[in-house]
C-alpha positions as CSV (number, residue, x, y, z in Angstrom):
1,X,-105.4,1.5,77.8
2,X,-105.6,-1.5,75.0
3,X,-107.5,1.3,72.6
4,X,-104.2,3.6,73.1
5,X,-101.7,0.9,73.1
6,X,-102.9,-0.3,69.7
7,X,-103.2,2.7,68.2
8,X,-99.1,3.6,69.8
9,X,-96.6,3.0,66.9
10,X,-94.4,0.1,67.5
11,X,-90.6,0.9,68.1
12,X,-88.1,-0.5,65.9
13,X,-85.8,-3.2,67.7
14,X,-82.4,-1.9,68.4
15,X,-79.5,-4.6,67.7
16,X,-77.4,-5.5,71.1
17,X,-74.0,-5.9,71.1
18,X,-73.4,-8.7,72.3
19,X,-69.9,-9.2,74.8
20,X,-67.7,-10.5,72.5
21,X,-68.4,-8.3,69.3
22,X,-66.1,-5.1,70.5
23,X,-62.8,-7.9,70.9
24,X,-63.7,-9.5,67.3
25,X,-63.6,-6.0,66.0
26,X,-60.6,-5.5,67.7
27,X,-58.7,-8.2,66.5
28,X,-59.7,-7.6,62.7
29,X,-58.6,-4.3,63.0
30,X,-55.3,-5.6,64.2
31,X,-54.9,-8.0,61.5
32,X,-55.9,-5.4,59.0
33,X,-53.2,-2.7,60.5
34,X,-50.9,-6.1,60.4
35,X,-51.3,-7.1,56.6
36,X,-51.5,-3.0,55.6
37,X,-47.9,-2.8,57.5
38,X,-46.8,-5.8,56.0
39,X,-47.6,-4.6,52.1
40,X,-45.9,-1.4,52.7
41,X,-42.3,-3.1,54.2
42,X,-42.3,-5.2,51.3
43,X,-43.1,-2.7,48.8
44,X,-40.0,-0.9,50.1
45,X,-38.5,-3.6,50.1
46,X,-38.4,-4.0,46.5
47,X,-38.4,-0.4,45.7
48,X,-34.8,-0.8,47.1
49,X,-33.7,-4.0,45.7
50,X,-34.5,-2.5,42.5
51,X,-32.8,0.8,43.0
52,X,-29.8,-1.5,43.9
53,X,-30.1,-3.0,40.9
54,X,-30.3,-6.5,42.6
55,X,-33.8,-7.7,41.4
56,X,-34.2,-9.1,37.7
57,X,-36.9,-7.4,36.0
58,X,-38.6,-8.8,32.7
59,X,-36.3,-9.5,29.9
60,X,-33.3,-9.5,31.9
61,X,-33.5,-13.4,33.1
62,X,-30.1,-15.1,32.0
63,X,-29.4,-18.0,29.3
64,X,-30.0,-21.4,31.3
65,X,-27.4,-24.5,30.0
66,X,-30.0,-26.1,27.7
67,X,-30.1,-22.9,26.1
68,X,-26.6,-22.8,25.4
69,X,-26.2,-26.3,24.4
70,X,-28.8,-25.8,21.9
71,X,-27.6,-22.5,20.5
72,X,-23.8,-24.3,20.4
73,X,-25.3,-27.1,18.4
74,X,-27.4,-25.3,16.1
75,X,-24.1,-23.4,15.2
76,X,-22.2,-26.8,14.9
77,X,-25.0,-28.1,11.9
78,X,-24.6,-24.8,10.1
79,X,-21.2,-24.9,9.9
80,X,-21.1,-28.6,9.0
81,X,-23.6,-27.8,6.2
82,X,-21.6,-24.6,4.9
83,X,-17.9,-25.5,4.9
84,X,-18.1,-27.9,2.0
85,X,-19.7,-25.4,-0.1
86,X,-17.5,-22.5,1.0
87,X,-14.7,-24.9,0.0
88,X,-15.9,-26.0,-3.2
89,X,-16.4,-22.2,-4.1
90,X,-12.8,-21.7,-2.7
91,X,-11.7,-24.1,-5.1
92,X,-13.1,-23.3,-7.8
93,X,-11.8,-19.7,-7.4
94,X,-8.7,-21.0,-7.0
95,X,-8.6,-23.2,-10.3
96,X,-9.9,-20.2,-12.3
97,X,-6.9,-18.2,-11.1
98,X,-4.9,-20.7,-12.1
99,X,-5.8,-20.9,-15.2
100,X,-5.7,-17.5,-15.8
101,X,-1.7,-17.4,-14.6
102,X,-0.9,-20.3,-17.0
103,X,-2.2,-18.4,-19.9
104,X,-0.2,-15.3,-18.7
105,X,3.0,-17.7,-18.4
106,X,2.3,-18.9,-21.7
107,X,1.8,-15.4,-23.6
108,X,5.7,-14.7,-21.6
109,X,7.0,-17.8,-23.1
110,X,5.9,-16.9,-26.6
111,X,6.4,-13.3,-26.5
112,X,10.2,-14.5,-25.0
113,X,10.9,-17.1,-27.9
114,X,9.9,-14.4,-30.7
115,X,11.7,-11.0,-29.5
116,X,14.5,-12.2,-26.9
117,X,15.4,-16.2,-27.3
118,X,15.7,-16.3,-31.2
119,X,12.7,-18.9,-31.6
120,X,14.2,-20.8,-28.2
121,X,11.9,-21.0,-24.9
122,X,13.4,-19.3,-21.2
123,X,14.4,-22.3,-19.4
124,X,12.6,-21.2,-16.0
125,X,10.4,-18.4,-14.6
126,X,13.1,-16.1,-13.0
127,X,14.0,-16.1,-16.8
128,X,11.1,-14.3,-17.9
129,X,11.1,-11.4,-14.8
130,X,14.8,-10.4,-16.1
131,X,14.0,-7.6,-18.4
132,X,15.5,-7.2,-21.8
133,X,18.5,-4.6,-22.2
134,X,16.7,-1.2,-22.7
135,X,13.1,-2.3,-22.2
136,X,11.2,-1.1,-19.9
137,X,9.2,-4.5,-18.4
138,X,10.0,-8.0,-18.6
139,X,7.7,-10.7,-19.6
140,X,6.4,-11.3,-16.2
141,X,5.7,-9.5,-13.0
142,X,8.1,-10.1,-10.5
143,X,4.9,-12.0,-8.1
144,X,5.2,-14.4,-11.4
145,X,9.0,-14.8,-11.2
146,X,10.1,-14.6,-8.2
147,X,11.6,-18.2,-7.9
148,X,11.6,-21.6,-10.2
149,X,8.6,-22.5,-8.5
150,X,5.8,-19.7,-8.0
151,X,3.5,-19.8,-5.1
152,X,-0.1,-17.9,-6.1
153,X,-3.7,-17.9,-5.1
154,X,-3.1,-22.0,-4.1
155,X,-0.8,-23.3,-6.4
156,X,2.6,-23.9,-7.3
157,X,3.9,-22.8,-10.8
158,X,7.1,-24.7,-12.8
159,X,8.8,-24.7,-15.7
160,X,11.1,-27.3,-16.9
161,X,12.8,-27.6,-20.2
162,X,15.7,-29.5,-22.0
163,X,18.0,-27.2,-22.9
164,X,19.9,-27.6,-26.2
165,X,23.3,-27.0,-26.8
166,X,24.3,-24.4,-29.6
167,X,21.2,-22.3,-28.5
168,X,22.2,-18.4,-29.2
169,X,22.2,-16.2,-26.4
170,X,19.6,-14.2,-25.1
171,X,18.9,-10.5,-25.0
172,X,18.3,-10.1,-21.3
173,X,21.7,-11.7,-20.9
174,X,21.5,-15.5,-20.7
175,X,24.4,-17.8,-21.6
176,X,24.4,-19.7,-24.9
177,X,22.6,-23.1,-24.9
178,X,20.3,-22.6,-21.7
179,X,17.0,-21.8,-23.9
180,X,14.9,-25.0,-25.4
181,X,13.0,-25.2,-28.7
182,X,9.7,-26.5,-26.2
183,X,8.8,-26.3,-22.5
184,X,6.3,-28.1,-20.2
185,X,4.9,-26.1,-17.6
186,X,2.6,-27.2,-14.4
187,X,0.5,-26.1,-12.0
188,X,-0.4,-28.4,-8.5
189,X,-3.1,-27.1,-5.8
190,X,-1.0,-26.1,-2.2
191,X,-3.2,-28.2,-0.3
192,X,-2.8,-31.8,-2.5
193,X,-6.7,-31.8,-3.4
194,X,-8.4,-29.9,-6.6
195,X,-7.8,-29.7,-9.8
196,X,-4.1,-30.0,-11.8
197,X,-2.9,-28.4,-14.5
198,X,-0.3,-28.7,-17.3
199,X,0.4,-27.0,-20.7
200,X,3.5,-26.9,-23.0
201,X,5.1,-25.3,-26.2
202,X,1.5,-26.2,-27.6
203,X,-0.5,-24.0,-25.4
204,X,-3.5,-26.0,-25.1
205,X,-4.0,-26.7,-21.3
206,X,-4.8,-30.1,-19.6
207,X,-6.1,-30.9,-16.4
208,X,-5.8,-34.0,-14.4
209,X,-7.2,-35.7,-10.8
210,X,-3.0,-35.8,-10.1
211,X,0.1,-33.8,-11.3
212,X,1.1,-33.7,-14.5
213,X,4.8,-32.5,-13.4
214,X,5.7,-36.5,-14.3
215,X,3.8,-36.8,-17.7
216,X,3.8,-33.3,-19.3
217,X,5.4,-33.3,-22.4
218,X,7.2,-30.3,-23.6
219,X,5.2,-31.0,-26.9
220,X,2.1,-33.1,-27.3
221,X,-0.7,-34.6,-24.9
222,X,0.1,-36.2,-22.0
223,X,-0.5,-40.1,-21.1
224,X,-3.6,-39.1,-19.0
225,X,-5.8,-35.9,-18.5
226,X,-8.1,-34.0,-21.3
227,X,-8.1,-30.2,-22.0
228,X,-9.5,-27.6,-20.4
229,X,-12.6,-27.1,-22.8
């Protein structure tokens, strides 16, 4: 019996369950059906928040107030850096035109002393947008004449002279003795601040820090000022 039983194969040990493996099992597969439910609810969940178009998704997150503050600001240093220049180009723009109308006021006042005022200056702008009997223009636009002072591109426009008595009349129909043998004419920025002008019977053109309307002679330099070079 010891010969056989030594030479009989030995049986693998089988593993017992013990009592309380089949309620461990149990309960993991409860918490597994648990957790697997609770993925799926809140995956539909989402599904229809998103279909409802209630759930942000990337990209779509709104501006918060620091944000806004900062954007607000940075747009508040730009402009505070840019509006001087933009002025000073304004300005300059301005004071080019300017110039450019005085020396078209100028060729009128010439043009009017040679064919029209017998050598004698008109006294005023609305002189020089009458025409001349039979001619087809007069010797300024009518935005160049449409009052004794002329609003354009930022200024104001005058003429002033001292009429002299005896003067011949005109040909676009002005009295005797309203024409001058000189003139002074000036130009002031709208807003008070820029450049001034004045010219006269000379035509050279001065500028100034203030208005020459006081101190432009009808011939000559004024007391202060230099010409435009």
């Amino acid at each position: 019996m010891s010969a056989l039983g030594a030479d009989t194969p030995t049986q693998p040990k089988v593993w017992e369950r013990g009592p309380g493996h089949f309620a461990a099992v149990n309960n993991w597969q409860d918490c597994h059906k648990l957790s697997k439910r609770a993925r799926v609810a809140r995956r539909g969940d989402i599904m229809q928040a998103q279909s409802a178009g209630n759930t942000p998704t990337r990209g779509q997150a709104g501006f918060t107030l620091i944000d806004l503050l900062f954007v607000m600001a940075l747009i508040g240093l730009i402009s505070t850096l840019a509006i001087p220049g933009i002025m000073r180009v304004r300005s300059h723009a301005q004071a080019g035109s300017a110039l450019a109308t005085i020396r078209v006021m100028n060729s009128a006042q010439l043009s009017y002393a040679i064919t029209c005022g017998l050598g004698f200056y008109a006294p005023d702008l609305p002189t020089l947008g009458i025409k001349p009997f039979g001619a087809v223009d007069a010797f300024l636009p009518p935005d160049l004449s449409n009052g004794p002072v002329v609003m354009r591109t930022g200024y104001n426009f005058s003429i002033a002279i001292t009429p002299i008595a005896g003067t011949p009349a005109t040909c676009n129909g002005l009295a005797a003795g309203s024409t001058g043998p000189s003139y002074a004419l000036v130009a002031d920025p709208m807003g008070g601040e820029g450049r001034y002008f004045g010219t006269n019977a000379d035509g050279v053109i001065y500028e100034h820090t203030a208005s020459l309307a006081a101190i432009m002679p009808e011939t000559g330099a004024p007391a202060s000022g230099h010409p435009v070079k």
